[in-house]
Each structure stands twice: as C-alpha cells, then as structure tokens.
KOLDRENTI-921746 format. One record per residue: x, y, z of N, C-alpha, C, O in turn; residue in three letters. Coordinates in nm, 4 decimals, always signed. Each point is the difference from the previous one (the first is absolute). Last residue first. Layout:
R      n_u      n_v      n_w     ca_u     ca_v     ca_w      c_u      c_v      c_w      o_u      o_v      o_w residu
R        X        Y        Z        X        Y        Z        X        Y        Z        X        Y        Z    Ala
...
//
This chain:
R      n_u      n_v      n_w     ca_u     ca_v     ca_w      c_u      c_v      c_w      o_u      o_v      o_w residu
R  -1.8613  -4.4598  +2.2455  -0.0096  -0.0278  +0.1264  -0.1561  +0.0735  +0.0567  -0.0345  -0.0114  +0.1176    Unk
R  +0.3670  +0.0360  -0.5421  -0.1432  -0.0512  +0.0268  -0.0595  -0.0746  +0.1096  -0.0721  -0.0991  -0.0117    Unk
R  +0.4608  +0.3628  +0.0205  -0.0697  +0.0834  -0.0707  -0.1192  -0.1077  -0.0158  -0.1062  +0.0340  +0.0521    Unk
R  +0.4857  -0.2256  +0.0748  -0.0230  +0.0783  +0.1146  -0.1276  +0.1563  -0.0276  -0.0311  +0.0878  +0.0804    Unk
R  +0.2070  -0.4001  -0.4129  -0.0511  -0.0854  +0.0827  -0.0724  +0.0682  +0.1329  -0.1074  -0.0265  +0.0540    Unk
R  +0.3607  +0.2108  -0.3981  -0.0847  +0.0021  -0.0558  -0.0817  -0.0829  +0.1137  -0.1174  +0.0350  +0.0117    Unk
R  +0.5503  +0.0794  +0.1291  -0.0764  +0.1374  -0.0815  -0.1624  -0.0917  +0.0108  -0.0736  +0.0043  +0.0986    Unk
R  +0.4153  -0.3305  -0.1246  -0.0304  +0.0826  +0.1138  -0.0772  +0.1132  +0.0546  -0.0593  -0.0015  +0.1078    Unk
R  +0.3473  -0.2284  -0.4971  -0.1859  +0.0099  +0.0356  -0.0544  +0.0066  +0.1053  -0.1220  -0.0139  +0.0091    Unk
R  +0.6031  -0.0206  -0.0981  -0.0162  +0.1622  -0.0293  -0.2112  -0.0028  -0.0289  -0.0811  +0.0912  -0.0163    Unk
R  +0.3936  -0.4852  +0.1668  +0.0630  +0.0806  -0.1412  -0.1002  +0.1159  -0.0057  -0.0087  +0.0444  -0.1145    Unk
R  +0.0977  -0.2963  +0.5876  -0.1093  -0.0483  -0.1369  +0.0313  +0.1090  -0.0996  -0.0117  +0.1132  +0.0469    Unk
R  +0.0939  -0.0963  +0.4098  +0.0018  -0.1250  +0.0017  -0.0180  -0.0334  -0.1580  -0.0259  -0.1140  -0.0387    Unk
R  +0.1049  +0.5712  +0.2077  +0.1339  -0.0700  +0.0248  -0.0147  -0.1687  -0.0692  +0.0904  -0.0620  -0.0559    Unk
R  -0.4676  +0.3651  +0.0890  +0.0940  +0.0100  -0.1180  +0.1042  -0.0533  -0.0032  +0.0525  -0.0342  -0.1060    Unk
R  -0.3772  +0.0999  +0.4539  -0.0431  -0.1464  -0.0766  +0.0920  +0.0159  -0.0849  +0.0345  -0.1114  -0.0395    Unk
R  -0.0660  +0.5062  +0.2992  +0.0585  -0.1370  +0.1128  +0.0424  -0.0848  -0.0904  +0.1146  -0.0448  +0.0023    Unk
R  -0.3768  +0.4004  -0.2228  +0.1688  +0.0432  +0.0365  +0.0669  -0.1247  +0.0914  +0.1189  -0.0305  -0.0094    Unk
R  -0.5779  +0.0465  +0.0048  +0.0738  -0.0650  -0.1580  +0.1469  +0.0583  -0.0397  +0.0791  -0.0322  -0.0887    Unk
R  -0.3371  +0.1150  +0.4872  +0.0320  -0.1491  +0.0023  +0.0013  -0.0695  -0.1831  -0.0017  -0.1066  -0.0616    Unk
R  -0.0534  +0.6019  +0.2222  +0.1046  -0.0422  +0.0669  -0.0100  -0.1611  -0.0316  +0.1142  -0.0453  -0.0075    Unk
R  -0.4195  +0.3692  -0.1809  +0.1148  -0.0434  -0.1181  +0.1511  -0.0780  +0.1245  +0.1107  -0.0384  -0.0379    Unk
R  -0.5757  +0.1642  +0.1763  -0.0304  -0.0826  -0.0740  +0.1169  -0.0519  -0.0780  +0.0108  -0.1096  -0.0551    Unk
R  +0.0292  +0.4563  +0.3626  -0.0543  -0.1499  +0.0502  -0.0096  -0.1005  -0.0969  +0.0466  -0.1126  +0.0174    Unk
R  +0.0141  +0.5516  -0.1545  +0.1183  -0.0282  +0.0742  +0.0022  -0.1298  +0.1348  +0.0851  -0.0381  +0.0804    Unk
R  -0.4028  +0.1995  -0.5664  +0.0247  -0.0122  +0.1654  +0.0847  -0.0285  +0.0090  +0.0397  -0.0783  -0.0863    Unk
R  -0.0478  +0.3704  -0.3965  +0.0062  -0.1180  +0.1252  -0.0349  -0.0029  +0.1223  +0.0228  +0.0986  +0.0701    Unk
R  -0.0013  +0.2088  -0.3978  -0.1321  +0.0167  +0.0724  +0.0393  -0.1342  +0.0588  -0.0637  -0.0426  +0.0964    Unk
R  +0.4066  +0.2820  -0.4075  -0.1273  -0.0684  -0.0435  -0.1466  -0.0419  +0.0442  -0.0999  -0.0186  -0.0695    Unk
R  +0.4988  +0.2199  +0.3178  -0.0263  +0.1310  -0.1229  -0.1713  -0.0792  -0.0705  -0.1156  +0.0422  -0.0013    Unk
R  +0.4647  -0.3216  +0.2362  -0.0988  +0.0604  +0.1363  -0.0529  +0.1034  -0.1072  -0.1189  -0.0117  +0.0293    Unk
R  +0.4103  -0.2147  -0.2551  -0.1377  -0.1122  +0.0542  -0.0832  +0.0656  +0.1042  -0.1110  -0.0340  +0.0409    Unk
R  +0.4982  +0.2399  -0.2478  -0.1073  +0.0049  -0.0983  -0.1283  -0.0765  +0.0793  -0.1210  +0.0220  -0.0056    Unk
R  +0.5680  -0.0027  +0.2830  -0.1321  +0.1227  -0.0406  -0.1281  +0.0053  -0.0790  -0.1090  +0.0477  +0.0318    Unk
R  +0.4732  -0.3695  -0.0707  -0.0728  -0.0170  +0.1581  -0.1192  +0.1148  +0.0116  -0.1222  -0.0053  +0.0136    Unk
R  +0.4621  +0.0399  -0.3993  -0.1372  -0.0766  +0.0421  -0.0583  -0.0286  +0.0722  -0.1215  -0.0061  -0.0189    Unk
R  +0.4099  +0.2959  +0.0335  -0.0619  +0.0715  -0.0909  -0.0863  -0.1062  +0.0264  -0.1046  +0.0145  +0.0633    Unk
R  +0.4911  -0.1465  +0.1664  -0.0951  +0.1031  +0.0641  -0.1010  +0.0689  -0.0915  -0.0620  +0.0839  +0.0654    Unk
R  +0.3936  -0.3549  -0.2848  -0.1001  -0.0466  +0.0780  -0.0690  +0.0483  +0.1331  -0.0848  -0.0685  +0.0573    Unk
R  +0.3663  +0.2871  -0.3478  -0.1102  -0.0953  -0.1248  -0.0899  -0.0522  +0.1024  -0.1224  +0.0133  +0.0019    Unk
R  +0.4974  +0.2390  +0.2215  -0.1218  +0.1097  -0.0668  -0.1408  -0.1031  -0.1066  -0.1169  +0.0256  -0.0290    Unk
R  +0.5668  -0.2452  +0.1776  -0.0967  -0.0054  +0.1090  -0.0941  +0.0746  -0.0306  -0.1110  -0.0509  +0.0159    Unk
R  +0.3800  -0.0038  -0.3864  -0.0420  -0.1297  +0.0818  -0.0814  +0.0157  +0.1016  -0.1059  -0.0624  +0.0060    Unk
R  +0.3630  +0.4895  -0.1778  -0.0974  -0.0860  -0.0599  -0.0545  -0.0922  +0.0410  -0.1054  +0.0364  +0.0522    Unk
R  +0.4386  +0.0558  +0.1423  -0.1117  +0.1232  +0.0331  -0.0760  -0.0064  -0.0593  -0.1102  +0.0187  +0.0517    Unk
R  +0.4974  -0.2751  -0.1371  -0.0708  -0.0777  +0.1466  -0.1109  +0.0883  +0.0126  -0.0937  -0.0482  +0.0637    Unk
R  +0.4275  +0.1429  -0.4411  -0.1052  -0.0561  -0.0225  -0.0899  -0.0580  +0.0978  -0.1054  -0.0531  -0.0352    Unk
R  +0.2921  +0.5274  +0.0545  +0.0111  -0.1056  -0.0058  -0.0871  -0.0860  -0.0243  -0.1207  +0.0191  +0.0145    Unk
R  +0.1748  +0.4925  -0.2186  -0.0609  -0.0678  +0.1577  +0.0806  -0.1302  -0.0570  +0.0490  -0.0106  -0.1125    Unk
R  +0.0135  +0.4389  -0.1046  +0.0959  -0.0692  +0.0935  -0.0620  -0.1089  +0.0869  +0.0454  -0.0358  +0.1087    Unk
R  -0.1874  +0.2756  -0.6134  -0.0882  -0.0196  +0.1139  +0.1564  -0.1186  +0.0832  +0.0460  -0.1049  -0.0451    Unk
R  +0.0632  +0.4718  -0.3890  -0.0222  -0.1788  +0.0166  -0.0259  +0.0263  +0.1382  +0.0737  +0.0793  +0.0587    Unk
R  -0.1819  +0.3537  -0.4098  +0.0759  -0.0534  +0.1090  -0.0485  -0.1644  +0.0570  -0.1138  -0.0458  +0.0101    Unk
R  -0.0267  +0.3053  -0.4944  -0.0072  -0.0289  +0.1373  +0.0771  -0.0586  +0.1081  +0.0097  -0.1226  -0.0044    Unk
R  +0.0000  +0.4201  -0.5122  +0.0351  -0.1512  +0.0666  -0.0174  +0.0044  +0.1792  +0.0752  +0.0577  +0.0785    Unk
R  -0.3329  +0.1849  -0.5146  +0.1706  +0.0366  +0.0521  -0.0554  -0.1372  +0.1430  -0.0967  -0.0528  +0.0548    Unk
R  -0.2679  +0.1386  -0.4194  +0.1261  -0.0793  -0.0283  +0.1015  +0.0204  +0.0806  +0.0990  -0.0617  -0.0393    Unk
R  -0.4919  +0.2561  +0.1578  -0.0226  -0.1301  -0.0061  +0.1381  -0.0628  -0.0497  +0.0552  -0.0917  +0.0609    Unk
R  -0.1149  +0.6205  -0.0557  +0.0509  -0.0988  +0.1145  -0.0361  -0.1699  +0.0184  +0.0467  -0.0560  +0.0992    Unk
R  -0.1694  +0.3328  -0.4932  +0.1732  -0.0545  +0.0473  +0.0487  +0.0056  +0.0771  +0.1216  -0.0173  +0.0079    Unk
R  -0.6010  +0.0604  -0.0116  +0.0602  -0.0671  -0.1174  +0.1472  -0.0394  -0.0109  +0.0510  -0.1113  -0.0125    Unk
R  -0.2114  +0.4624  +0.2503  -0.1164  -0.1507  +0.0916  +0.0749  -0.0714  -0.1146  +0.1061  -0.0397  +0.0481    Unk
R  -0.0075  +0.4717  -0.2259  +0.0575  -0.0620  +0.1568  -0.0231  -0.0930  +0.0383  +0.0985  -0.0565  +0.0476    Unk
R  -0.3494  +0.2322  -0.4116  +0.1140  -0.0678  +0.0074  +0.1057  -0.0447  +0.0603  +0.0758  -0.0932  -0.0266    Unk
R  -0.4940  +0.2530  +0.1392  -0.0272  -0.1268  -0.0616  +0.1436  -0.0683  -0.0350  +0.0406  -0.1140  +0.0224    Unk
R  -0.1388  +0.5620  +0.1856  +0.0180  -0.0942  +0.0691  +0.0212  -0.1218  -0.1087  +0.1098  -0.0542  +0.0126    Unk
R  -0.1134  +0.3823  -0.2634  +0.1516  -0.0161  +0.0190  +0.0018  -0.1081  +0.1554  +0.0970  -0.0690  +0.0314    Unk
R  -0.5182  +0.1406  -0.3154  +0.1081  -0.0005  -0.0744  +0.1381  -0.0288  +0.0546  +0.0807  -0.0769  -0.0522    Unk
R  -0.4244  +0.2794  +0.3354  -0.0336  -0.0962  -0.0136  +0.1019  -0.0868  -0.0873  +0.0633  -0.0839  +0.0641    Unk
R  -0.0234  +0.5800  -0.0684  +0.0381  -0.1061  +0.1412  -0.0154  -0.1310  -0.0380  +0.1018  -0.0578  -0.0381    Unk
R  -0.2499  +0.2564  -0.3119  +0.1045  -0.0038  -0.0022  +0.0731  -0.0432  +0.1330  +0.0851  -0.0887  +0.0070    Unk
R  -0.5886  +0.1418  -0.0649  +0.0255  -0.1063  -0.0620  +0.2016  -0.0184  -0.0167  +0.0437  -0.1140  -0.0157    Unk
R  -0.2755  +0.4790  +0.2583  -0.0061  -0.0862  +0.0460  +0.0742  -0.1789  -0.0867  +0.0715  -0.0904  +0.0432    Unk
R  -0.0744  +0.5406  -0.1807  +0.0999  -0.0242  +0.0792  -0.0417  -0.0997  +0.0797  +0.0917  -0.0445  +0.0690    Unk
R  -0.4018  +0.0842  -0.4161  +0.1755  +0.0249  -0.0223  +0.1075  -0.0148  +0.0941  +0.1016  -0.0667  -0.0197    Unk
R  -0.5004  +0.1632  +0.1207  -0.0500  -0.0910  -0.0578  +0.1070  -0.0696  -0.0402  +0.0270  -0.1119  +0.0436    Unk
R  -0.0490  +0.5249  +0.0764  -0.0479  -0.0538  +0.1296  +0.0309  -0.1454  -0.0590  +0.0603  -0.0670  +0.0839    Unk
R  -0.0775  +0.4068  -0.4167  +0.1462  -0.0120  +0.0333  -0.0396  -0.0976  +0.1825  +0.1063  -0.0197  +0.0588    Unk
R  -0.4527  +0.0759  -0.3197  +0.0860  -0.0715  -0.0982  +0.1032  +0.0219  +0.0321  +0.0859  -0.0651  -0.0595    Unk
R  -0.4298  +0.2517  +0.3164  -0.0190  -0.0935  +0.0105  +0.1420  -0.0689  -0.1158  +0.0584  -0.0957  +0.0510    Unk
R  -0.0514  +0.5100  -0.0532  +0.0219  +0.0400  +0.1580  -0.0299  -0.2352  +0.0128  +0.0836  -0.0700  +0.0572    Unk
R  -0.1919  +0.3221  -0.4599  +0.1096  -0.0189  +0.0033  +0.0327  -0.0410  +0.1322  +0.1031  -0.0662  -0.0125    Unk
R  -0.5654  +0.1282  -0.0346  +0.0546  -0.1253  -0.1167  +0.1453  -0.0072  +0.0245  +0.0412  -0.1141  +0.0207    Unk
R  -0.1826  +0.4871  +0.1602  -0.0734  -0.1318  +0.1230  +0.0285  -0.1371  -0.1256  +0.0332  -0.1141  +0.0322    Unk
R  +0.0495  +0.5411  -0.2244  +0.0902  -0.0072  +0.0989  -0.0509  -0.1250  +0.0853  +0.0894  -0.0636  +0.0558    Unk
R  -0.3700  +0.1833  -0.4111  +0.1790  -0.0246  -0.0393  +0.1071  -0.0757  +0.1118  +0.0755  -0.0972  +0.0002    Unk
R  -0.5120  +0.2882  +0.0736  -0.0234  -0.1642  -0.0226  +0.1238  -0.0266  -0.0279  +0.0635  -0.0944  +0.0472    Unk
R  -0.1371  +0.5478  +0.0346  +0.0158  -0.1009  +0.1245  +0.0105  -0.1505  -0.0567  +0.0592  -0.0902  +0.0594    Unk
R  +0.1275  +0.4731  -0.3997  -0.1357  -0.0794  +0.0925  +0.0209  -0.0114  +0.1081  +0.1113  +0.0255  +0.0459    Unk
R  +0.2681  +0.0998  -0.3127  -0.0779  +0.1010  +0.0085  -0.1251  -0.0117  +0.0909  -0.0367  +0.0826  +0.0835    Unk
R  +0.5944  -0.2748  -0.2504  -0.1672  -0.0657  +0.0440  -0.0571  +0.1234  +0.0473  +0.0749  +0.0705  +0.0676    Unk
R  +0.3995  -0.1171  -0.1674  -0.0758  +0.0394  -0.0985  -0.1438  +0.0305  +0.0074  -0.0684  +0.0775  -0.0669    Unk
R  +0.4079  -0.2534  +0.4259  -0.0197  +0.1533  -0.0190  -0.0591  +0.0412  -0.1000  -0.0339  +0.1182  +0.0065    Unk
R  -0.0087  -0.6069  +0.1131  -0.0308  +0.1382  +0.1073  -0.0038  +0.1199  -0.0970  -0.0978  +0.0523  -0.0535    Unk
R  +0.3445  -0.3781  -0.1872  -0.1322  +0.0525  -0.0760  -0.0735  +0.0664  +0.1286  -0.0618  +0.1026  -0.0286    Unk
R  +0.4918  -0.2721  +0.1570  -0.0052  +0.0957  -0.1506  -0.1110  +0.0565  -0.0158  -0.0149  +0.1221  -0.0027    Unk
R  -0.0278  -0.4882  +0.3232  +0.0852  +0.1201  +0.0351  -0.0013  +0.0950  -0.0751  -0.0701  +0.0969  +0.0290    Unk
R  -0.0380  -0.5231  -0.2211  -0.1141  +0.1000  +0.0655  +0.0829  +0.1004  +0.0926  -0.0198  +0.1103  -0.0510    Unk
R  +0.3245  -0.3648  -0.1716  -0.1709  +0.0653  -0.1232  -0.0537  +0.0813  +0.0997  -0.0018  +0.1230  +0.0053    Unk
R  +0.2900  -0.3869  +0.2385  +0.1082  +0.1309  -0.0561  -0.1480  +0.0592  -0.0940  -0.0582  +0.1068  +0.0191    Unk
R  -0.0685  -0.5427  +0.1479  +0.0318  +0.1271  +0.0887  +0.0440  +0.1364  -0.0227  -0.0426  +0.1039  +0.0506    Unk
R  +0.0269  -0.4863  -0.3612  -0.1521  +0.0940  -0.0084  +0.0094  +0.0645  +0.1390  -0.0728  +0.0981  +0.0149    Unk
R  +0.4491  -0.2806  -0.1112  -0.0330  +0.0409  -0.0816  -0.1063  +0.0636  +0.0240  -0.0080  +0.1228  +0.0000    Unk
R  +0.1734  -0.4555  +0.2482  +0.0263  +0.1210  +0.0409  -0.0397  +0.0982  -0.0611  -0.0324  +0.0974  +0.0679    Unk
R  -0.0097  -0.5666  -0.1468  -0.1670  +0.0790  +0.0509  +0.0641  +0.1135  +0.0294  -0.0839  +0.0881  +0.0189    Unk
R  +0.3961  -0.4061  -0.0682  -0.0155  +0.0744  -0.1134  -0.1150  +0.1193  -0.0118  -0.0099  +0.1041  -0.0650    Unk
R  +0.0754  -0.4963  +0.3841  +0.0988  +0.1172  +0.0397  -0.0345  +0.0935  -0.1410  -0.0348  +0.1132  +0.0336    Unk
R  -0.2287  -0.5026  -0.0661  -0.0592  +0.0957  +0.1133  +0.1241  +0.1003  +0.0406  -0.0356  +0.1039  +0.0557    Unk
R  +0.2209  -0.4468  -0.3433  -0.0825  +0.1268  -0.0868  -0.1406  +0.0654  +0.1156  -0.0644  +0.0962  -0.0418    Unk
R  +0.3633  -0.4253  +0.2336  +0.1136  +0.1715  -0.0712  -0.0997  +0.0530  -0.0518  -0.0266  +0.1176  +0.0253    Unk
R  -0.2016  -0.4989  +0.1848  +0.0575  +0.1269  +0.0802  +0.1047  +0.0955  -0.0476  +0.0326  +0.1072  +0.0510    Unk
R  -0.1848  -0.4742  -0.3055  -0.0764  +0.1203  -0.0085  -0.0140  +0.0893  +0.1307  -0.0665  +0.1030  +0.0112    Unk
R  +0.3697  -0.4093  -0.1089  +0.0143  +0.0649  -0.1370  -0.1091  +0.0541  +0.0242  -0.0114  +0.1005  -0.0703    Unk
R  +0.1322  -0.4214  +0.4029  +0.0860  +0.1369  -0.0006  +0.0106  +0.0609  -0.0969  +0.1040  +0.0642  -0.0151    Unk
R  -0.4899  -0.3793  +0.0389  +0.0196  +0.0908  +0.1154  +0.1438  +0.0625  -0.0110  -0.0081  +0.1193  +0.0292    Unk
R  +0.0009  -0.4438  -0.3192  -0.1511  +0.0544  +0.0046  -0.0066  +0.1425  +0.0852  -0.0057  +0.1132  -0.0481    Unk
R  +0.3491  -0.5114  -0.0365  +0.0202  +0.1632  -0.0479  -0.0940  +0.0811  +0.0089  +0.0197  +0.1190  -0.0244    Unk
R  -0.0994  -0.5711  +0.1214  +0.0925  +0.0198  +0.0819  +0.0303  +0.2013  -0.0316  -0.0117  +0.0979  +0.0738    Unk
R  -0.3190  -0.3904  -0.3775  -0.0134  +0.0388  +0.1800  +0.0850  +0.0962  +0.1003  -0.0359  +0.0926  +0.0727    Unk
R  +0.1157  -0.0972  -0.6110  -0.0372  -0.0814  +0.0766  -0.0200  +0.0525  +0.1745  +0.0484  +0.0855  +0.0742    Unk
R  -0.1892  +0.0996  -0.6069  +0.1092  +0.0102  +0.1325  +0.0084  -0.0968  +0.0769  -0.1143  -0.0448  +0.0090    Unk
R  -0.1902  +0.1051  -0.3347  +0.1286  -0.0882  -0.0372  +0.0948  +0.0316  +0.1088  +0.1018  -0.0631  +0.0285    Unk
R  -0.5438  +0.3045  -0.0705  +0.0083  -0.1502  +0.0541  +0.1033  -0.0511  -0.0443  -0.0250  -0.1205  -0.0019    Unk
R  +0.0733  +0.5568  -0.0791  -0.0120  -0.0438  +0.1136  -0.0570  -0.1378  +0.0689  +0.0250  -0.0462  +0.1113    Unk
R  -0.0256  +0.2012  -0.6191  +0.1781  +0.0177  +0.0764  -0.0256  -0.0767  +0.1692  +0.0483  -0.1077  +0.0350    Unk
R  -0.4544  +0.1370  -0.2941  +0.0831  -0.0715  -0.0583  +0.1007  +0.0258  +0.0481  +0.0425  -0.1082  +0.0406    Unk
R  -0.2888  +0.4347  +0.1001  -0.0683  -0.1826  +0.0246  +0.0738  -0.0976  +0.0206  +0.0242  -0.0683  +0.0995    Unk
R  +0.0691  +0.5377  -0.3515  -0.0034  -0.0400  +0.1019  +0.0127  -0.1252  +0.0995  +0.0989  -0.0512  +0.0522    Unk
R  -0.2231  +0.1184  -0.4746  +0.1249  +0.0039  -0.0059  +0.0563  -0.0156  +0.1411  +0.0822  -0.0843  +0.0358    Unk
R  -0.5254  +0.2058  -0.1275  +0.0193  -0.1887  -0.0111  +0.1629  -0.0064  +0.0031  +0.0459  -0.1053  +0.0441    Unk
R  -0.2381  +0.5390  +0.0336  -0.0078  -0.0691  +0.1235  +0.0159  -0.1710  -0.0814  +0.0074  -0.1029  +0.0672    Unk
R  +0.1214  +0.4270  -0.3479  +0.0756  +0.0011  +0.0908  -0.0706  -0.0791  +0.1409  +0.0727  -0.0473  +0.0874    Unk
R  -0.3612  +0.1149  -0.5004  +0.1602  -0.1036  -0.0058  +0.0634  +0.0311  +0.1281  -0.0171  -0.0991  +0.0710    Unk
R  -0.3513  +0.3191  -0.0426  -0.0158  -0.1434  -0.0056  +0.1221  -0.0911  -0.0068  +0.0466  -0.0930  +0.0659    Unk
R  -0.0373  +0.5870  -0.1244  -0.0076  -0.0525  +0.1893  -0.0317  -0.1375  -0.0443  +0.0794  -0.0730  +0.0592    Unk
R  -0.0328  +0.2609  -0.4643  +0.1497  +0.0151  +0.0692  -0.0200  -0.0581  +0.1512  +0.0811  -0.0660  +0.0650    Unk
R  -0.5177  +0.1265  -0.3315  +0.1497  -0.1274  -0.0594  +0.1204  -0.0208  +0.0921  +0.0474  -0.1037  +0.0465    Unk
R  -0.3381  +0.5225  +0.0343  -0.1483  -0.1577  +0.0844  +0.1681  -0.1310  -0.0487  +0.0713  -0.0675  +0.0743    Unk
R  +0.0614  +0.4948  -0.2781  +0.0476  -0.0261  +0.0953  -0.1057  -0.1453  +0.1011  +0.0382  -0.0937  +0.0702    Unk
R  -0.1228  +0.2102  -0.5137  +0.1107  +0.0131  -0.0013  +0.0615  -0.0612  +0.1421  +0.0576  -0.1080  +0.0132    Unk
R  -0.4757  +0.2187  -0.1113  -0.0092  -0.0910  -0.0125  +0.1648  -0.0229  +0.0218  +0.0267  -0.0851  +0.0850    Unk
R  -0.1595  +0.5108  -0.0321  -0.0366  -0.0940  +0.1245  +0.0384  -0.1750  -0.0472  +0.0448  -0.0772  +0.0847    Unk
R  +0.2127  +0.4553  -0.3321  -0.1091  -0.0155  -0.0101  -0.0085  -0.0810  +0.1613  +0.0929  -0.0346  +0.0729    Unk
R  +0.3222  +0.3674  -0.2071  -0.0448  -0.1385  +0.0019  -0.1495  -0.0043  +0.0315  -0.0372  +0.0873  +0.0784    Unk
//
C-alpha cells in the first residue's frame, strides 16, 4: 500500500469514527469507553511480546512506557466501571423520623442568622415585633 493509500484509510476511519461516537448518547458514554480502555489490554500483551524482540534502549524505554501507559489506562477502565454500576444498585431507605427533621430545619436557621454576621442585638427586637405584625418586622427593625 502506498502513503496516499493509507493518509485515506486514517482519515476515513477518524470521520467514521466521529460519526459513531457522537451518536452515543450521554448516558452510555462512560460505560462504552471504560470497556474499550479494558481492551487497552492488547497493547499490554504487544509490548510484553515485543520486550523480548527489542534490541535498543529506546525500544525498550518506548515499550516499558506503552505497557505503563496501558496498565494504567486499563485499571482506570475497570475503576470507571465500577463507579458506574455502583450508581445504579439501590440505596438503602434513611430510618430517621419525621420530628428530626422539623427541629434540625429550624436549628439550621437560627444558625444561618448568626453564620450571616447578624447582631444578636440588633436581630432581638425584631424577633419580639414578629408576633405583632405579619412578618415586617425584619425590615423595620433593620431600618432602624
């Protein structure tokens, strides 16, 4: 085969490419290219093989990096797919009550107001005034 021959074959195949993988959708995204990062085994088993053929140093520091590379990208491959189907298996139902809620809401806010930089002077006589008056109380005791 000529150069021009093959320059054709890598073009088409990277538009062929392209073209398959943006049609994937989102969701399949990640557990179809953590199998084909499992597939990366391949060029592990290559370079193993080719060690014992290899004669250079460069050989060997090229192979020594493409099987590093490899086994990294294949761990990676099989965390990914783990992390992945552990999202779908079914989580255990939370035993709290609904009264533990209720009080946790409003101990959160009471908090937020001391968190925000409130005075705790300034916000006591609009905590008094709220009982008397629909909730402008706040604002009154603020343009004070």
């Amino acid at each position: 085969m000529g150069i021009i021959t093959e320059l054709a074959i890598l073009v088409l195949a990277a538009f062929v490419g392209f073209e398959v993988i943006s049609k994937v959708p989102n969701t399949l995204h990640t557990p179809l290219m953590s199998g084909t990062n499992a597939i990366h085994g391949i060029v592990i088993l290559g370079g193993l093989l080719l060690m014992h053929e290899s004669s250079g140093l460069l050989e060997h520091v090229l192979l020594v990096v493409a099987v590093m590379f490899g086994t990294i990208n294949v761990i990676g491959g099989f965390l990914v797919t783990d992390r992945m189907l552990g999202m779908f298996k079914r989580k255990p139902d939370p035993v709290e009550s609904a009264g533990a809620d209720s009080i946790g809401s409003a101990s959160s806010s009471a908090g937020d107001t001391e968190s925000k930089g409130a005075d705790p002077v300034e916000s006591a006589p609009a905590a008094a005034d709220s009982g008397a008056e629909s909730g402008h109380a706040g604002s009154e005791g603020e343009a004070k």
